[in-house]
C-alpha positions in Angstrom: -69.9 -77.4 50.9 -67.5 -75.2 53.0 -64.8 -77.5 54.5 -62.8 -77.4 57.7 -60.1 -75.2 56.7 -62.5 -72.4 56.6 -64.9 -72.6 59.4 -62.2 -73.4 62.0 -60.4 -70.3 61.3 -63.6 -67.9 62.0 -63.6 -65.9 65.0 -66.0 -63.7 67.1 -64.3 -60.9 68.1 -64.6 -57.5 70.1 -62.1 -54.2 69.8 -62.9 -51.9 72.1 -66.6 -51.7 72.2 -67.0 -52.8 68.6 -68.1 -56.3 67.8 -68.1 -58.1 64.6 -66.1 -61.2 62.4 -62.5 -61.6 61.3 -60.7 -64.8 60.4 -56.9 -66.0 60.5 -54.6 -66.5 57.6 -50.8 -67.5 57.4 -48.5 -66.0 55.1 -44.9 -66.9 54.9 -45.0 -68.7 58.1 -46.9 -66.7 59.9 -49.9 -66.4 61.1 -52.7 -63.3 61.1 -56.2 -62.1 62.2 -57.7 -60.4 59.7 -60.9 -57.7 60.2 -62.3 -54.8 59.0 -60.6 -51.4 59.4 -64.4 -49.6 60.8 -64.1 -51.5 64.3 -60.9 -50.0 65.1 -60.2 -46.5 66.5 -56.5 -45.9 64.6 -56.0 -43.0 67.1 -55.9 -45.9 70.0 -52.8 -48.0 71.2 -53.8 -51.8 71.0 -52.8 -54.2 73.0 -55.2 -57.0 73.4 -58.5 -57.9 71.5 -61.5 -59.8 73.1 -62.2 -63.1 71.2 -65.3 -65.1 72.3 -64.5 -68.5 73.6 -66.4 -71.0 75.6 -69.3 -68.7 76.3 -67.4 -65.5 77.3 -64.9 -62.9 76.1 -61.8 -63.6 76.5 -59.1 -61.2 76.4 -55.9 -62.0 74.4 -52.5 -60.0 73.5 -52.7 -58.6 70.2 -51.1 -55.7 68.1 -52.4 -54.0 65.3 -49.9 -54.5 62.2 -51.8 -52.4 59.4 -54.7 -50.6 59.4 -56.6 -49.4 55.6 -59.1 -47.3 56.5 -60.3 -46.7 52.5 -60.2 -50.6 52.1 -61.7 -51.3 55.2 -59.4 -53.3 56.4 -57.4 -54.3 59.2 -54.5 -56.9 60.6 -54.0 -58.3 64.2 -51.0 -60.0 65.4 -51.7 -62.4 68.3 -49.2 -63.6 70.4 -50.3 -67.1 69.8 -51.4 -69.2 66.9 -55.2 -69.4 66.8 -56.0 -71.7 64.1 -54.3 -75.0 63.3 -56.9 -75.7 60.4 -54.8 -76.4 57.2 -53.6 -73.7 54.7 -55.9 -72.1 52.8 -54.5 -69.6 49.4 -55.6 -65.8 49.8 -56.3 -65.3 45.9 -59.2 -64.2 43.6 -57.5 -66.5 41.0 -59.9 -68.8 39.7 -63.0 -66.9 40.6 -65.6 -66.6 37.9 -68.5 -63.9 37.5 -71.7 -64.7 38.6 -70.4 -68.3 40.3 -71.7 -68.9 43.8 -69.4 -67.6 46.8 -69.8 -68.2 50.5 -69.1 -65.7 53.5 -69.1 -66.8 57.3 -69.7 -64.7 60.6 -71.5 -63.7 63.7 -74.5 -62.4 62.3 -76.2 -60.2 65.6 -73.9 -61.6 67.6 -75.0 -64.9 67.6 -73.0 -68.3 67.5 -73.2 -72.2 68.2 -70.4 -73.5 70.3 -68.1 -76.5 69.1 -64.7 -77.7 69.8 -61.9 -75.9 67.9 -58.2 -76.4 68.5 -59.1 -78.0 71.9 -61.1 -74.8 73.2 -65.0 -73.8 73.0 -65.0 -71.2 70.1 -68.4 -70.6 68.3 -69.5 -72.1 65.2 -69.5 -69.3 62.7 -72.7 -68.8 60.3 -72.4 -69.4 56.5 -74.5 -67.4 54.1 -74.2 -67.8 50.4 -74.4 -65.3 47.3 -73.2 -64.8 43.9 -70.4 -62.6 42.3 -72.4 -59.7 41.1 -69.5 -57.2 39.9 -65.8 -56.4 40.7 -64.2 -53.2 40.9 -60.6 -52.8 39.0 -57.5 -51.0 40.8 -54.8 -49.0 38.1 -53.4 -52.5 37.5 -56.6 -53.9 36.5 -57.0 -56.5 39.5 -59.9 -57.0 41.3 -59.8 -54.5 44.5 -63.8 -55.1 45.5 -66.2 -57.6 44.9 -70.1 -57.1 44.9 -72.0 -60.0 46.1 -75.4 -60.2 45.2 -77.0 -61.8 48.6 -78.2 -60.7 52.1 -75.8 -59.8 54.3 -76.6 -58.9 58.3 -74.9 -56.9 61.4 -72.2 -58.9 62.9 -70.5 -60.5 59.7 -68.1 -57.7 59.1 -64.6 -58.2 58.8 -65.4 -62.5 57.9 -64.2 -63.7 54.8 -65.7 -64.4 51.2 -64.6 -67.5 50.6 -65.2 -69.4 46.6 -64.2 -72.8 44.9 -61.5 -72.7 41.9 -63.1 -73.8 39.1 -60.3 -75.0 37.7 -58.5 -76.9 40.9 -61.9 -77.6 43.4 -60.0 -75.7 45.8 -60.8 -73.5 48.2 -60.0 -70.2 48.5 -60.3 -66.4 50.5 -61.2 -64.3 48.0 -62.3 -60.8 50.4 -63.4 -59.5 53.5 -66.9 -58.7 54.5 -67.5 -55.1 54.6 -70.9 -54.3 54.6 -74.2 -53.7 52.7 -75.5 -50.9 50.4 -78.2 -49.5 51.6 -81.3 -47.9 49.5 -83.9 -45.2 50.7 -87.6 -45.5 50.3 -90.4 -43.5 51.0 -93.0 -44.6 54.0 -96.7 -44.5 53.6 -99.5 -44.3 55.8 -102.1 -46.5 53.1 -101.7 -44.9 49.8 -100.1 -41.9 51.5 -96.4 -40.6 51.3 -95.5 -39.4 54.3 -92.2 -36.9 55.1 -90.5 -40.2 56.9 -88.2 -42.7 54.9 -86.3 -46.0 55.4 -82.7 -47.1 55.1 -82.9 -50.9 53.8 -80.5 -53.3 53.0 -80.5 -53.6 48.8 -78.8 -56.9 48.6 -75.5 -55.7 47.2 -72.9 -56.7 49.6 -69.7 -54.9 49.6 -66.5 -56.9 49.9 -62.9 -55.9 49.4 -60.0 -58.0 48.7 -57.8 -60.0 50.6 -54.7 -58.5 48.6 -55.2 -55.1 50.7 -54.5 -57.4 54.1 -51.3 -59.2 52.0 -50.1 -55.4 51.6 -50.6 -54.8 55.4 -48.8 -57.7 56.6 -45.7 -57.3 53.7 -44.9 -53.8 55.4 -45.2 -55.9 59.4 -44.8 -59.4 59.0 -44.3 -59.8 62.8 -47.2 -62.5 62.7 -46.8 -65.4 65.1 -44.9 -68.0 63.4 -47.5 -71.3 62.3 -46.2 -74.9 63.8 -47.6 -78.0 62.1 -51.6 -77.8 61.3 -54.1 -80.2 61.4 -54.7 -82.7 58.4 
């Protein structure tokens, strides 16, 4: 069961013209907003994001910290702290092959509104999978995760989240990236016909939350977290 420390940290979010998921994290004080790298135009100057809130967009300073366009990923500054929900770890520590993992998002765009933090943000989805495969890096830590479950438009850039094993914790293991896609033939009946079909395989691609820690290390300029919720 995903717990309140997760879901109240999921946002809705729009940069530019490009809609999709992130979610906040704090590290050493401070607090981020973490997407993916594909929504964001790195030849553009930032300087506010569009969060969905009580029914509408709302926009909201923001500055881009670090952008990783080969790991898909990219960190927001706010100028405000977003999430009070309590600390959660950013680690793949703990996680085991083939145990169940969770990811949350705006699948289509769509949401449920609920009170967070005193204002109306939506209620993100929660889809389920298991940990399929993970891709080394040169110092043999996990630097992508393959999640064997269905993943739709809109939950890019919201996290994969798993529970410790060991502890029952808790923790962000990756960000949504996207799917892998397979081609197939169409037919007319029995027919092959010269047309074919991009589909969604199943194999979601997910890449760790260590490339976001690297981002914010090189700009910590995050807002700094006051007390959280309990």
């Amino acid at each position: 069961m995903i717990k309140g420390n997760v879901i109240g940290r999921v946002f809705r979010i729009r940069v530019g013209e490009r809609g999709g998921s992130s979610f906040a994290v704090e590290f050493d004080g401070r607090q981020y907003l973490i997407t993916v790298a594909h929504l964001v135009d790195e030849t553009e100057q930032f300087s506010c994001i569009d969060i969905w809130s009580d029914g509408k967009w709302k926009r909201f300073d923001a500055k881009l910290i670090g952008c990783d366009s080969n790991a898909d990923v990219a960190v927001f500054a706010l100028g405000f702290q977003i999430a009070k929900s309590p600390p959660i770890e950013l680690s793949v520590e703990g996680i085991v092959w083939s145990q169940d993992v969770y990811f949350l998002g705006f699948p289509f765009g769509d949401d449920w509104n609920v009170k967070v933090n005193d204002c109306l943000y939506p209620m993100p989805f929660v889809k389920k999978g298991i940990l399929s495969a993970a891709f080394l890096d040169d110092e043999n830590k996990p630097r992508r995760l393959v999640i064997d479950g269905y993943n739709n438009w809109g939950f890019s850039g919201g996290p994969v989240v798993f529970e410790d094993v060991e502890t029952g914790c808790f923790k962000i293991a990756a960000i949504i990236s996207g799917y892998r896609s397979s081609v197939h033939d169409v037919y007319r009946g029995q027919t092959a016909t010269q047309l074919t079909v991009e589909v969604n395989s199943g194999l979601i691609e997910a890449n760790c939350v260590s490339h976001a820690i690297s981002l914010i290390k090189h700009n910590p300029i995050g807002v700094i977290v006051h007390d959280c919720e309990n």
